[in-house]
KOLKOLMAR-840979 format. One record per residue: residue in one letter; x, y, z of N, C-alpha, C in turn. Coordinates in steps of 0.1 Angstrom, whole numbers, plus 5000, padded with zeros to 4 digits. Atoms other than C-alpha are relative to their C-alpha. Layout:
N
aXYZXYZXYZ...
This chain:
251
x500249875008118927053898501050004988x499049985006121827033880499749904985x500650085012120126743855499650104991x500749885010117527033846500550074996x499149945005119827243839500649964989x499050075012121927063815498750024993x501349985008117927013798499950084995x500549835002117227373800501250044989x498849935012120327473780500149904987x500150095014120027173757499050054993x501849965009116427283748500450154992x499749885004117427633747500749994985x499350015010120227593723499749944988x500750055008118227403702498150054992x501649955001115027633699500250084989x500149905013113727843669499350125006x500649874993111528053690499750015016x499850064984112628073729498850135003x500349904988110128253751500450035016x499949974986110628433784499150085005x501149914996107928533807500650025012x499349974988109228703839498750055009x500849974990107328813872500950085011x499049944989108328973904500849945004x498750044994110528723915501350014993x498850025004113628803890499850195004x499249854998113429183901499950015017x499349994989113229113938501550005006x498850025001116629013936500750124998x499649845002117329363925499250095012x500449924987115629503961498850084995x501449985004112229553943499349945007x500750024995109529523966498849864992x501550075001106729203959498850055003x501149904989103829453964499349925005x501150054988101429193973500449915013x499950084991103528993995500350115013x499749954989103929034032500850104999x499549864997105729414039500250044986x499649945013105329514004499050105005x500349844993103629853995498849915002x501550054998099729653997499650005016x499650024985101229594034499450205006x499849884990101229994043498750104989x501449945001098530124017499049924991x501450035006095030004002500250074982x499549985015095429983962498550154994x500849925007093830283944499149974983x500750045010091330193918500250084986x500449935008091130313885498850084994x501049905003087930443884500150065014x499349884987089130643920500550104990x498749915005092130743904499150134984x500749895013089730913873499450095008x501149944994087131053897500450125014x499649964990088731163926501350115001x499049975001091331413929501049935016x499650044989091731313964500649865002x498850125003092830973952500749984992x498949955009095031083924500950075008x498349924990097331273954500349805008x499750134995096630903973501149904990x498550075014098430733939501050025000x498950004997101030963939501049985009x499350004984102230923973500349855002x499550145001102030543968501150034989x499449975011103930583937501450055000x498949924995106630823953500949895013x499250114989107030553984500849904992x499850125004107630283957501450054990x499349965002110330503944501550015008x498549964987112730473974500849814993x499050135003113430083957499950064988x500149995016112730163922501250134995x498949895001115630453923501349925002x498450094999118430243933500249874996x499950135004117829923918500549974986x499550055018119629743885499949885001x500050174998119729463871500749895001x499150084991120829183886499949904987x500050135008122028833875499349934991x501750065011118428693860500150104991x500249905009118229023841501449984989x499049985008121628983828500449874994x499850115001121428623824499150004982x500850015013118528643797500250134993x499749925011120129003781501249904989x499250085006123128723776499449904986x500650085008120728493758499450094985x500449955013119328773734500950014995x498749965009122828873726500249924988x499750105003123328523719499249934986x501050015012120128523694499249875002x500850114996118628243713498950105002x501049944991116128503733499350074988x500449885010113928653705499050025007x500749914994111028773724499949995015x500250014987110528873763499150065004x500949954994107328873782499750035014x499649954988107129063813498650055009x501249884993104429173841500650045007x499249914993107229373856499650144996x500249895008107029743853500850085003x498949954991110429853869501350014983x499550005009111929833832501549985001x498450044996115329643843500349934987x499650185008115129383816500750084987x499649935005115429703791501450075001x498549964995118329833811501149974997x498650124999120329493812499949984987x499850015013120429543777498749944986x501249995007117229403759499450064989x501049915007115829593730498850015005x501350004997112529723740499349974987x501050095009110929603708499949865002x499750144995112129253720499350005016x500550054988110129303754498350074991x501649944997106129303757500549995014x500849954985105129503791498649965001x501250014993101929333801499450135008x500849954988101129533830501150175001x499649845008103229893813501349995011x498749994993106030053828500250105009x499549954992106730263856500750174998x499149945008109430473839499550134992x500949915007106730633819498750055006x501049934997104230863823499050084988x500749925015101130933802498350075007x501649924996098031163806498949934992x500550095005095230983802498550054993x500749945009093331233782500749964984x499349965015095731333749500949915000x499050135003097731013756501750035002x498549985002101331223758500749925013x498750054999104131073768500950075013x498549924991107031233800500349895005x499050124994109331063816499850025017x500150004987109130993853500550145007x499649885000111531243858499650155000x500949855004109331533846498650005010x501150014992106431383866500250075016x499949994984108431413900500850124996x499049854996110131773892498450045004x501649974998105931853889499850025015x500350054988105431683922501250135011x499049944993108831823936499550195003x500149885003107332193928498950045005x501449984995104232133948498649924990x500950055008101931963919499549855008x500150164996100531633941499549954993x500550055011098831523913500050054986x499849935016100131613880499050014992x500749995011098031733852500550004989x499349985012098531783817499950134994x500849895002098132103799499250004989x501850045009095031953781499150005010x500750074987094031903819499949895004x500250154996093931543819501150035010x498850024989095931383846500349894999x498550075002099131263843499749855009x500150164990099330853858501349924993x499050065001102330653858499549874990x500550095014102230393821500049915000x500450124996100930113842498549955000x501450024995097829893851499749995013x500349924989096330013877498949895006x500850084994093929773899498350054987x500949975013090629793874499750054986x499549955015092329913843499849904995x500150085010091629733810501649984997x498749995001094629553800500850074984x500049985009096629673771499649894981x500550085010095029533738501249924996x498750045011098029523713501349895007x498650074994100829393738498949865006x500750144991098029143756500349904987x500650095011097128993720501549994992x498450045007100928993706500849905008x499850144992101728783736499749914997x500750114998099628563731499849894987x499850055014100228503693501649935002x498850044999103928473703500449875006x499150104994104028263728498849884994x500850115008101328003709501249954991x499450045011104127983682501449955007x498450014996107127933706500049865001x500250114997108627613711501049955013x499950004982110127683744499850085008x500449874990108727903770500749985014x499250014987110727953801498650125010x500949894993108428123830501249975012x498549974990111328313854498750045011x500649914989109528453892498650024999x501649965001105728463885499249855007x500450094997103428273903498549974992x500950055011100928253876498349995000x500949984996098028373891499350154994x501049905002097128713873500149964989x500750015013095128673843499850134996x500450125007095128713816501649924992x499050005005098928733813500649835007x500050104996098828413834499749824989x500650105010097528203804500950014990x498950025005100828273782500749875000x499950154995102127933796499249874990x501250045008099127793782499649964990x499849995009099227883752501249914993x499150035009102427803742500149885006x500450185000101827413760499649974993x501150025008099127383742500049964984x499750015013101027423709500849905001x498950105001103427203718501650005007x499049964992106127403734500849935015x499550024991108527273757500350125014x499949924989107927443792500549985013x499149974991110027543819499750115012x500749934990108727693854501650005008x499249984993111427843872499550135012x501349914989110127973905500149985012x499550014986110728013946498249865000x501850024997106427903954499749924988x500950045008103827713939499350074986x501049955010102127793904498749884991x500950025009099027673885500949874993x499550115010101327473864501349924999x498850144995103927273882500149884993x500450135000102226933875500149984981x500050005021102227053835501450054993x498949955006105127163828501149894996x498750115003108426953814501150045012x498950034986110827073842499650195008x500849904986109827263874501550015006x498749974990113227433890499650105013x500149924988112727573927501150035003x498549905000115727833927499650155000x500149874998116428193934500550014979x499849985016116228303894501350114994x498649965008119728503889500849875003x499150114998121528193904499749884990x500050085013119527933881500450084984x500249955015119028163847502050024996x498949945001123028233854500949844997x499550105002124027893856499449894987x500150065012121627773828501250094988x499449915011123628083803501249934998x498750005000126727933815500349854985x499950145011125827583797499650034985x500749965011124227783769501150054990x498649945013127427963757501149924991x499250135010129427793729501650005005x498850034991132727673743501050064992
């Protein structure tokens, strides 16, 4: 491992446009649930659809109550080593863009500009009515909830939904199609914790192979693109991304 490594930071240090695509595996490390794996929330409830979640009020209280369970990790968690490993690299001005289907918004935390991250799959954090499109903060969602509201509204009437994709939601246009310009042009893509199986944020990778980019799978499990990639690391991703940063910083 420790070969790749040395690579990984040679490449790095030598790139004009580094990407980073992240997945659930660098915010489990932060005690963020894997929802689809074994005891995540998929484990204790049945995903609420997007055309439910419009139709139903009865599954709009079902949402929030997932939503609220998934709050007992998403309240105490920061970001860990991975998170702080690649804020290290933006500081550094190696890391110009970071692509994410996280929605726990750590990577922002651990310092990040959020212009410097695309959210794939939105954020958590936020909350928007999905009439007049406004904007609250989680915070305001759950005083709502806290006051007896199980399913927030707006006062346009729309109802309030956390500023994610939801199981049959369209994805977002602008952030899908800016990924996917970005990472075409990069000429190193690092993929941290994803196992590279949802589309269409799964084809990022792809892309920037394709151009020519030198790619890097850093990852517990199997993905799609082991066999294609230039170096495949099976490691927990704060302990590699921490020990690539270390060879990255100028002595």
């Amino acid at each position: 491992m420790d070969e790749k490594i040395t690579l990984v930071a040679k490449k790095i240090k030598a790139s004009k446009q580094l990407i980073v695509f992240t997945g659930a595996g660098i915010s489990t490390e932060s005690g963020i649930p894997d929802y689809r794996s074994q005891g995540g929330i998929w484990d204790k409830f049945s995903p609420v659809y997007f055309d439910e979640f419009m139709s139903s009020k009865e599954s709009r209280i079902k949402y929030w109550e997932q939503r609220l369970d998934m709050e007992k990790s998403l309240s105490v968690s920061k970001p860990n080593a991975g998170h702080k490993s690649l804020a290290k690299l933006h500081e550094l001005g190696f890391l110009k863009t970071l692509i994410t289907q996280n929605i726990d918004g750590l990577h922002e935390e651990s310092g990040i500009p959020k212009e410097n991250i695309i959210e794939l799959h939105g954020n958590t954090r936020r909350v928007r009515c999905m009439s007049c499109k406004k904007l609250i903060s989680w915070e305001e969602a759950q005083a709502m909830i806290d006051a007896g509201d199980r399913a927030p509204e707006c006062s346009c009437s729309g109802f309030f939904k956390p500023d994610t994709i939801s199981f049959g939601q369209a994805m977002p246009v602008e952030e899908t199609q800016r990924a996917a310009m970005l990472s075409s042009k990069s000429d190193v893509f690092i993929v941290v914790g994803s196992t590279l199986l949802v589309q269409p944020a799964a084809l990022m990778p792809e892309y920037a192979k394709n151009a020519g980019a030198f790619l890097v799978i850093i990852n517990l499990s199997d993905t799609p693109y082991d066999k294609v990639c230039d170096v495949l690391i099976r490691g927990k991703a704060g302990n590699v991304l921490k020990k690539i940063v270390e060879q990255v910083i100028p002595e």
